[in-house]
FIKOLVEX-196759 format. One record per residue: x, y, z negated of N, C-alpha, C in turn. Coordinates in steps of 0.001 Angstrom, whole numbers, padded with zeros to 6 digits, always signed. Atoms other than C-alpha are relative to their C-alpha. Layout:
XYZXYZXYZ
...
This chain:
-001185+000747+000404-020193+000810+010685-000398-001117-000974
+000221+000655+000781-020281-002139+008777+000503+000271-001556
-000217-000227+001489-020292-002849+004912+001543-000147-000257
-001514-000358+000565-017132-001506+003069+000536-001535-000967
-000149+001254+000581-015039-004393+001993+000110+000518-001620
+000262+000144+001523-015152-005260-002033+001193-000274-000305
-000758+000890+000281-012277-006070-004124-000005-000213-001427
+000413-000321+001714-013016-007031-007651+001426-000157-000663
-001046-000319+000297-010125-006366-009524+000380-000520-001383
-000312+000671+001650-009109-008782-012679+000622+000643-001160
-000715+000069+000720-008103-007815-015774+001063-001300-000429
-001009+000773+000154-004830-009499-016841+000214-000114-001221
-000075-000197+001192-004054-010799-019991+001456+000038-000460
-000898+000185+000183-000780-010541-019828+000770+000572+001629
-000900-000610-001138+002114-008009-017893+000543-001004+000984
-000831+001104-000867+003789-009556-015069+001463+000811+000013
-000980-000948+000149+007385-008907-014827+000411+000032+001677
-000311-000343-001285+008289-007132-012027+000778-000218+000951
-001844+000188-000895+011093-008397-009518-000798-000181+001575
+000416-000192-000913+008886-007869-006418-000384-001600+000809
-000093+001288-000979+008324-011801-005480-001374-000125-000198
+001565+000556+000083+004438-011887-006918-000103-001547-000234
-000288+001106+000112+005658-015197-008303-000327-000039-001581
+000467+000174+001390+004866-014524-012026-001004-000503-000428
+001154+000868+000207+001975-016830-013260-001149+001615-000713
+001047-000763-000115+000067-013293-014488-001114+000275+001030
+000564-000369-001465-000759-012576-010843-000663-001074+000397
+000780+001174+000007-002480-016242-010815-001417+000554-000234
+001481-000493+000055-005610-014227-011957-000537+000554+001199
+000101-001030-001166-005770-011700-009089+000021-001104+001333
+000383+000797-001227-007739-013090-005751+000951+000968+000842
-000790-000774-000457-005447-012114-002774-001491+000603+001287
+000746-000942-001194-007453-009416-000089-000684-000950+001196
+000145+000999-001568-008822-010473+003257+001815+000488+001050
-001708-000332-000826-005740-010257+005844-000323+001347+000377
+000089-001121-000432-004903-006672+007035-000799-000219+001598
+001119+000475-001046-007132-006083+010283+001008+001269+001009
-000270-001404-000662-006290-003079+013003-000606+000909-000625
+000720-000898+000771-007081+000140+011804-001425+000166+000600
+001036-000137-000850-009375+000407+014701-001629-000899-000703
+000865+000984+000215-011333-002467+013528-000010-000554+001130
+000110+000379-001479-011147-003315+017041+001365-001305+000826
-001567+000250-000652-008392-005530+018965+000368-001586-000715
-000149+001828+000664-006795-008841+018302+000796+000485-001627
-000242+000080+001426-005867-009926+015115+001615+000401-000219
-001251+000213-000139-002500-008580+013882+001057-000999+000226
-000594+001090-000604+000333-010861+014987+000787-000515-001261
-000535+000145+001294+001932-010839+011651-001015+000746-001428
+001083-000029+001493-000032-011489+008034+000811+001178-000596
-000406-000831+001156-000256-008955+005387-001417+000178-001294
+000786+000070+001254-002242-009147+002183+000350+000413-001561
-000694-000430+001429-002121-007986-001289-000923-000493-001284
+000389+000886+001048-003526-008909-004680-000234+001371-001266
-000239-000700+000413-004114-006270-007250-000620-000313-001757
+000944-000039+001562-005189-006494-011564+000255+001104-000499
+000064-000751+001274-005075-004442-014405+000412-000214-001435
-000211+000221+001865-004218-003940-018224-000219+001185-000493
-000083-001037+000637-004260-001219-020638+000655+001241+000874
-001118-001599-000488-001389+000910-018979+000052-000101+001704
-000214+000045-001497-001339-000346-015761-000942-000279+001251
+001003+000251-001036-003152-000758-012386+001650-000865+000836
-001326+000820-000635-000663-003607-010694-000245-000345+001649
+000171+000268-001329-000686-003892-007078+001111-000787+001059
-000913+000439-000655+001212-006392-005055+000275-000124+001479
-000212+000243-001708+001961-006988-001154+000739-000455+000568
-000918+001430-000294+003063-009579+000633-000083+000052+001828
+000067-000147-001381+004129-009058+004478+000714-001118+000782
-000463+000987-001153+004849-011889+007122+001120+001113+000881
-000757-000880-000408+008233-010616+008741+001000-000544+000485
-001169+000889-000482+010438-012542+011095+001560+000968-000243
-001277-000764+000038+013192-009093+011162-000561+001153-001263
-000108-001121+000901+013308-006982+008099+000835+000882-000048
-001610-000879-000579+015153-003688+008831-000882+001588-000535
+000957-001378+000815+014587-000489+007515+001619+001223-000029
-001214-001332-000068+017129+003073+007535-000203+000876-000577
+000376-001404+000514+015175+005628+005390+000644-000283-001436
-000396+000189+000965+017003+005906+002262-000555+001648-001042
+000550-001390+001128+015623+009701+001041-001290+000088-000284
+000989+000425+000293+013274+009573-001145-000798+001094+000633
+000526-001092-000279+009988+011634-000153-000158+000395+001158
+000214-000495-001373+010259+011837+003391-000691-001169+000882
+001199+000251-000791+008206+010627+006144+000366-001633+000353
-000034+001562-000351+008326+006336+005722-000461-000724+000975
+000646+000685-000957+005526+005660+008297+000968+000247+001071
-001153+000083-001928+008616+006560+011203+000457-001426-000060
-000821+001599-000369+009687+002792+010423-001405-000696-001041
+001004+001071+000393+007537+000089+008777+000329+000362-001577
+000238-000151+001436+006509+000213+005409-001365-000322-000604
+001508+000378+000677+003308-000287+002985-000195+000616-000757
+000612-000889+001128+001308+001822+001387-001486+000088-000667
+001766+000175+000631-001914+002368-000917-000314+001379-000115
+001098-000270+000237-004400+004683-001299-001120+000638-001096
+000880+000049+000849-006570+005610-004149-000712+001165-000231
+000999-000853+000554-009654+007935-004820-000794-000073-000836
+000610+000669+000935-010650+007045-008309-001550+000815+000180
+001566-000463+000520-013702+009488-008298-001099-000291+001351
+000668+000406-001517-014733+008554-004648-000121+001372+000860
+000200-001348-000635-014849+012400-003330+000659+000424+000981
-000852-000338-001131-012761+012558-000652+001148+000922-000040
-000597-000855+000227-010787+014906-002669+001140-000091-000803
-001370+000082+000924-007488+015113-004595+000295-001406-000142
-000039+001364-000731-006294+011469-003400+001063-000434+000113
-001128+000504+000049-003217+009711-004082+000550-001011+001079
-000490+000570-001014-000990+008547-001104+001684-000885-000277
-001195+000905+000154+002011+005727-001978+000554-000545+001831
-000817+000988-001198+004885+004299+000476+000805-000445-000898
-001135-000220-000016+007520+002420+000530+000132-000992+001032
-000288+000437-001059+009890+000742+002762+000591-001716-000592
-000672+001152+000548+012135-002472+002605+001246+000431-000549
-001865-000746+000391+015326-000329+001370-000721+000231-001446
+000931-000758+001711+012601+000751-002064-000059+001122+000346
-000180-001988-000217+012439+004160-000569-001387-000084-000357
+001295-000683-000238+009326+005759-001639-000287+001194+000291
+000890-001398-000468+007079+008616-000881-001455+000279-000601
+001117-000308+000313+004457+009961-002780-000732+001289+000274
+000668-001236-000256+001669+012589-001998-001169-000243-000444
+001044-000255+000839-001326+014308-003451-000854+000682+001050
+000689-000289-000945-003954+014809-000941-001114+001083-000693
+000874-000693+000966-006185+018164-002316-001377-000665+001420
+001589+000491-001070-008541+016898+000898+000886-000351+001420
-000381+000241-001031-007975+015118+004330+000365+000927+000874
-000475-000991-001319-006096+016456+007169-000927+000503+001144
+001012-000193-001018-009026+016365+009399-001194+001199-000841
+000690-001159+000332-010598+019000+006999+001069+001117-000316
-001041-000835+000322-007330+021139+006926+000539-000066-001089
-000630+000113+000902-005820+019389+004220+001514+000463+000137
-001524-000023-000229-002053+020193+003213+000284-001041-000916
-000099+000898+001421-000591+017504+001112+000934+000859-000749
-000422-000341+001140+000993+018076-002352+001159-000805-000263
-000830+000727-000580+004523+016792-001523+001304+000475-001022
+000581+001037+000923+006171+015407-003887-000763+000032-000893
+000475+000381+001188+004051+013947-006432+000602-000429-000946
-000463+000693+001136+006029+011714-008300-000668-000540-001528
+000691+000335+001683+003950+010103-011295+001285-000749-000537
-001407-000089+000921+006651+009948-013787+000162-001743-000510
-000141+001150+000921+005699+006760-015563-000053-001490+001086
-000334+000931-001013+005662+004434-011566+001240-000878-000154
-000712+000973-000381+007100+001090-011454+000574-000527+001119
+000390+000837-001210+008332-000385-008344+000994-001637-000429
-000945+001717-000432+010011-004053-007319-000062-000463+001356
+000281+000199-001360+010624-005170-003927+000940-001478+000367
-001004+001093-000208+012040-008460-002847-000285+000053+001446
-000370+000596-001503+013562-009957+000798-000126-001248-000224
-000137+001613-000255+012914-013563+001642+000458-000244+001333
-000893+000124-001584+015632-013293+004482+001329+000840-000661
-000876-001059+000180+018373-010962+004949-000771+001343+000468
+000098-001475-000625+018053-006874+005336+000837+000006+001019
-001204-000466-001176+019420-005173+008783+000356-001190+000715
-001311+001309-000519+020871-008873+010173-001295-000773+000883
+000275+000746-001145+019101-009482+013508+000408-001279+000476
-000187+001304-000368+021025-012661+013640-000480-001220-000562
+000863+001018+001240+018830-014540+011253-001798+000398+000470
+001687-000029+000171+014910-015056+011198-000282+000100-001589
+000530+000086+001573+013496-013745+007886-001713-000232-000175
+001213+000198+000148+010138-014933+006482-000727+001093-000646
+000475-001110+000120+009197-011213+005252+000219+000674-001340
-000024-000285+001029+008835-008935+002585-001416+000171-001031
+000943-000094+000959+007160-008072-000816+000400+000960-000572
-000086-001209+000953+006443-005421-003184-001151+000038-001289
+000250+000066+001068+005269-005252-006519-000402+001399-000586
+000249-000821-000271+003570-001950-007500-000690+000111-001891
+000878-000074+001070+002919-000553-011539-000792+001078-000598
+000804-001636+000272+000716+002775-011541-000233-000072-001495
+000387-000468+001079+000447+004192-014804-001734+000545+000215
+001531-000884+000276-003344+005067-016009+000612+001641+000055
-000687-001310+000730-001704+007967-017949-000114+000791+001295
-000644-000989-000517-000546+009516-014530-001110-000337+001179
+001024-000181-001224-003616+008375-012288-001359+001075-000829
+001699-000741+001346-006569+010363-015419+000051+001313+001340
+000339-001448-000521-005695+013742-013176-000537+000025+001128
+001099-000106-000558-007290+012456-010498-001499-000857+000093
+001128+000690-000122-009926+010883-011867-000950+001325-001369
+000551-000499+001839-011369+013841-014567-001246-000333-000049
+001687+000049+000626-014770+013592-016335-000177-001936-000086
+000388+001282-000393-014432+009652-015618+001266-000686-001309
-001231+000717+001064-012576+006973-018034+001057-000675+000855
-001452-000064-000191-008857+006472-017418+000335-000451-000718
+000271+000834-001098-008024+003421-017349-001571-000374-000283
+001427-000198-000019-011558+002695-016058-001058-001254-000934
+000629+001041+001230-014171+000649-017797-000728-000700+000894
+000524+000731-000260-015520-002548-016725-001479-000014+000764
+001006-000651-000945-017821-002108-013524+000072+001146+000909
-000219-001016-000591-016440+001090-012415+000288-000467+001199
-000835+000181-001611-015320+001854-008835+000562+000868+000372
-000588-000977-000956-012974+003386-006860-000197+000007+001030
-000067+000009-001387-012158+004007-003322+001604-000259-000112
-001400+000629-000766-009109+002209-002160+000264-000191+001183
-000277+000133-001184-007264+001566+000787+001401-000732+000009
-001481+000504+000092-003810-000489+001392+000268+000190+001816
-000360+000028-001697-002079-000199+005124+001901+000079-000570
-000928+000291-000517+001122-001048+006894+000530+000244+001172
-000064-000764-001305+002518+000391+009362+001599-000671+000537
-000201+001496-000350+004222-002123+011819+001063+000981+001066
-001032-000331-001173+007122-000727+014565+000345-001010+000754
-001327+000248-000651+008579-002306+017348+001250-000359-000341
-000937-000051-000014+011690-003066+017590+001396-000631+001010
-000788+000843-001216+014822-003956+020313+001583-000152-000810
-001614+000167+000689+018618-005295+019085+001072+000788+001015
-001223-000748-000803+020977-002907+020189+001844-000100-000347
-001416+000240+000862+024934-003635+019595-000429-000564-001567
+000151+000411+001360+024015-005870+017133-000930+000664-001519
+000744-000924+000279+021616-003195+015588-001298+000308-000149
+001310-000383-000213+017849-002888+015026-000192+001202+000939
+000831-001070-000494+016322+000050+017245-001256+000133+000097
+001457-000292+000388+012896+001230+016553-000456+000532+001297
+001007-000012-001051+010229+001053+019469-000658+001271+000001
+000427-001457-000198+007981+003444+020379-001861-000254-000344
+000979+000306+000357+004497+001813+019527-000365-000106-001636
+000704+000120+001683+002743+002321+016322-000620-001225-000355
+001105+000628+000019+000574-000209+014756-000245+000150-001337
+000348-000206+001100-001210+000407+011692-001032-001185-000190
+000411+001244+000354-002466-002873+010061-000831+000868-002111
+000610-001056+001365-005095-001758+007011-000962-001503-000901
+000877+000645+000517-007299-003456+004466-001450+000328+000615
+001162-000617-000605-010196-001471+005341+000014+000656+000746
+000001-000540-001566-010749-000659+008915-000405+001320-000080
+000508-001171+000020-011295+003186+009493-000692+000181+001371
+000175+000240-001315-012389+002318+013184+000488+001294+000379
-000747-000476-000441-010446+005261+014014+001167+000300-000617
-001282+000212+000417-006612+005591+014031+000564+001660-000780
-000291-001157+001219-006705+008005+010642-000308-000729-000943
+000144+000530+001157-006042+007106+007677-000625+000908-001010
+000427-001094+000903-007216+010258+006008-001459-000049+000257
+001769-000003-000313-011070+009296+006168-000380-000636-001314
+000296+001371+001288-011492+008185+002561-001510-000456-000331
+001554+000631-000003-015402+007642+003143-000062-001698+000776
+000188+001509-000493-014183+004583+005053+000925-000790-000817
-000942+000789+001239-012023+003371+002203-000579-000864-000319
+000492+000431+001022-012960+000458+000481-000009+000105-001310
+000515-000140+001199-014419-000321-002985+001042-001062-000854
-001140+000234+000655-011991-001304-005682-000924+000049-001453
+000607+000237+001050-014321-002625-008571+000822-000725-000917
-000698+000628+001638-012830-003241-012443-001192-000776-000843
């Protein structure tokens, strides 16, 4: 397989405030990703962009994402339950790199999230740790269109993302929390892309998956965190 992509990760000197547009001049530090790819690694290029941008400060690890999106439509409103059935974006993180105890984020375009605590991948008989909830999580999410309203073209969404250190230390022990200059993680960001047909005026959700990722797993699992990329502070 080829080399794991890099993402060096800026400190910020200054919070950004959150309203999900990634328009705050903080986020001016932070280089944005390469474009999401197939998970496969394989296949044409997704048909719609997605990229994200991510820094740091004292308390926070800030992560943003920015999706190309002619129809924005979304129906999951409880938190905690299964987001990838409709489109959404999520991250990733294995601060100690071990493939083990592994933090899994969603959300959708409604702000629904979903968090889980991976004690080890599914492909080694993981169960996840459902909910997680880290207490001290920020979110922000903006529309640059309308929600639900097939009769319009929207130019997509965004999300704005503020992990507490405090509530990522438990899975990073023996290591410094937040990390120190040079460290690395294992990261991952993906998107998971639906179909869709207008029914009575109505979104209806397709039947094709597509999972759009930062770092390719060349197979369609996301639970492989040896193919994660590197997430240097």
């Amino acid at each position: 397989m080829p080399d794991l992509p890099v993402y060096d990760c800026p400190r910020t000197p200054a919070a950004p405030a959150l309203d999900g547009t990634l328009t705050d001049p903080a986020w001016e530090v932070a280089p944005w990703t390469t474009d999401f790819v197939d998970i496969t690694g394989e296949g044409p290029r997704p048909r719609l962009r997605t990229r994200a941008k991510l820094m740091y400060d004292d308390e926070y690890l800030y992560v943003g994402g920015l999706l190309e999106e002619p129809h924005v439509w979304s129906t999951m409103r409880e938190k905690n339950t299964k987001l990838f059935e409709e489109n959404n974006f999520e991250l990733f993180l294995d601060p100690d790199g071990d493939g083990l105890n592994y933090y899994e984020f969603e959300i959708n375009p409604l702000g629904t999230i979903w968090e889980l605590t991976l004690p080890k991948p599914y492909v080694d008989g993981g169960v996840p740790v459902d909910p997680t909830n880290l207490p001290g999580l920020r979110t922000a999410l903006h529309i640059d269109g309308t929600l639900n309203d097939p009769s319009d073209t929207d130019t997509g969404w965004s999300v704005e993302l503020a992990v507490p250190w405090a509530d990522l230390a438990s899975y990073n022990e023996g290591r410094a929390t937040p990390p120190n200059p040079g460290d690395e993680w294992r990261m991952n960001l993906m998107r998971c892309e639906w179909p869709h047909e207008v029914v009575d005026g109505a979104y209806v959700k397709g039947s094709e998956l597509d999972f759009w990722v930062w770092s390719p797993q060349y197979v369609a699992d996301m639970h492989r965190p040896d193919r994660w990329g590197v997430l240097r502070f």
